[in-house]
C-alpha positions as CSV (number, residue, x, y, z in Angstrom):
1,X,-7.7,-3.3,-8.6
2,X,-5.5,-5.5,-7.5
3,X,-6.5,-9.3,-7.7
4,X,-5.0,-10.5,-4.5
5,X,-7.7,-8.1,-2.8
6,X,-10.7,-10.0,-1.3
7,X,-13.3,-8.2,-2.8
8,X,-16.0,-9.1,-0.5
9,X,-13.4,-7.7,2.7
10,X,-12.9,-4.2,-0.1
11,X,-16.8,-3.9,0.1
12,X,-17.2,-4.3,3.6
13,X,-14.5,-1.8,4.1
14,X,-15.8,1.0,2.6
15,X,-19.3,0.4,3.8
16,X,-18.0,0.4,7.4
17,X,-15.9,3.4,6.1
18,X,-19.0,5.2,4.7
19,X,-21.1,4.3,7.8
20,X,-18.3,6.3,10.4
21,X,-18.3,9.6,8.0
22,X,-20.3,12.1,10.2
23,X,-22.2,13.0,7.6
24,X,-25.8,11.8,8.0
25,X,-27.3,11.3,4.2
26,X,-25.3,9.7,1.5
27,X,-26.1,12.6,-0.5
28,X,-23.8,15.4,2.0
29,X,-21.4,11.8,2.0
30,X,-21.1,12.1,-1.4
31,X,-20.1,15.8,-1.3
32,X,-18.1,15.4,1.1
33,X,-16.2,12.9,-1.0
34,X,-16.7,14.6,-4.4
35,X,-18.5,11.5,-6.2
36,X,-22.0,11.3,-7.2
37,X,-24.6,8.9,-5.3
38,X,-24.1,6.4,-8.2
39,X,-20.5,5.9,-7.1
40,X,-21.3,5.6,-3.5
41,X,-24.4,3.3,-4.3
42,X,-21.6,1.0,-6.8
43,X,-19.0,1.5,-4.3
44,X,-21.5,-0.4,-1.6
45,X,-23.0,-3.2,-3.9
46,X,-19.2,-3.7,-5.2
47,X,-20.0,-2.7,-8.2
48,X,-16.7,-0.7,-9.0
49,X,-14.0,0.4,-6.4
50,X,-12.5,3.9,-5.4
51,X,-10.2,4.7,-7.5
52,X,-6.6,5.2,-5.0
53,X,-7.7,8.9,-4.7
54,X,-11.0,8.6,-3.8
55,X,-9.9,5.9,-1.5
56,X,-7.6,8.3,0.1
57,X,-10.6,10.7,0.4
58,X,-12.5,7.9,2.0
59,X,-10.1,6.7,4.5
60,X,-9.4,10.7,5.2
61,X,-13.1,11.2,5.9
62,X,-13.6,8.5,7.9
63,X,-11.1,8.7,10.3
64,X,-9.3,5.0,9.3
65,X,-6.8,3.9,7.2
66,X,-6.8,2.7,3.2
67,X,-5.6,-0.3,4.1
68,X,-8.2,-0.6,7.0
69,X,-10.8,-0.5,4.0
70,X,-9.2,-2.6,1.8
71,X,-9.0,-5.8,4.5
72,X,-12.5,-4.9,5.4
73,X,-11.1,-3.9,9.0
74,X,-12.2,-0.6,9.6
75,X,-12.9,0.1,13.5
């Protein structure tokens, strides 16, 4: 990851990102994304960070953009 990145903006990007997937349970998220709960559950503590293609998958599933999630700007 990039060190420019505001981490804390990163994290609230993809848990704004995670929260607009129309998938109700983090489990079917999770699917839907092709990760285990473990990386969703580092992912939302900031733990670690999507790697560029599962950040693709995330933005794609969520209807925003990567850079949306990495700015913490998703809408």
């Amino acid at each position: 990851m990039n060190d420019d990145i505001d981490r804390a903006a990163y994290r609230r990007g993809i848990n704004q990102a995670l929260a607009r997937m129309r998938e109700s349970t983090r489990r079917r998220k999770a699917v839907r994304l092709d990760v285990s709960l473990a990386t969703i559950d580092n992912w939302q503590s900031g733990a670690t960070f999507p790697s560029e293609a599962n950040l693709a998958r995330l933005a794609n599933a969520s209807g925003t953009t990567q850079e949306a999630i990495r700015t913490g700007a998703v809408q």
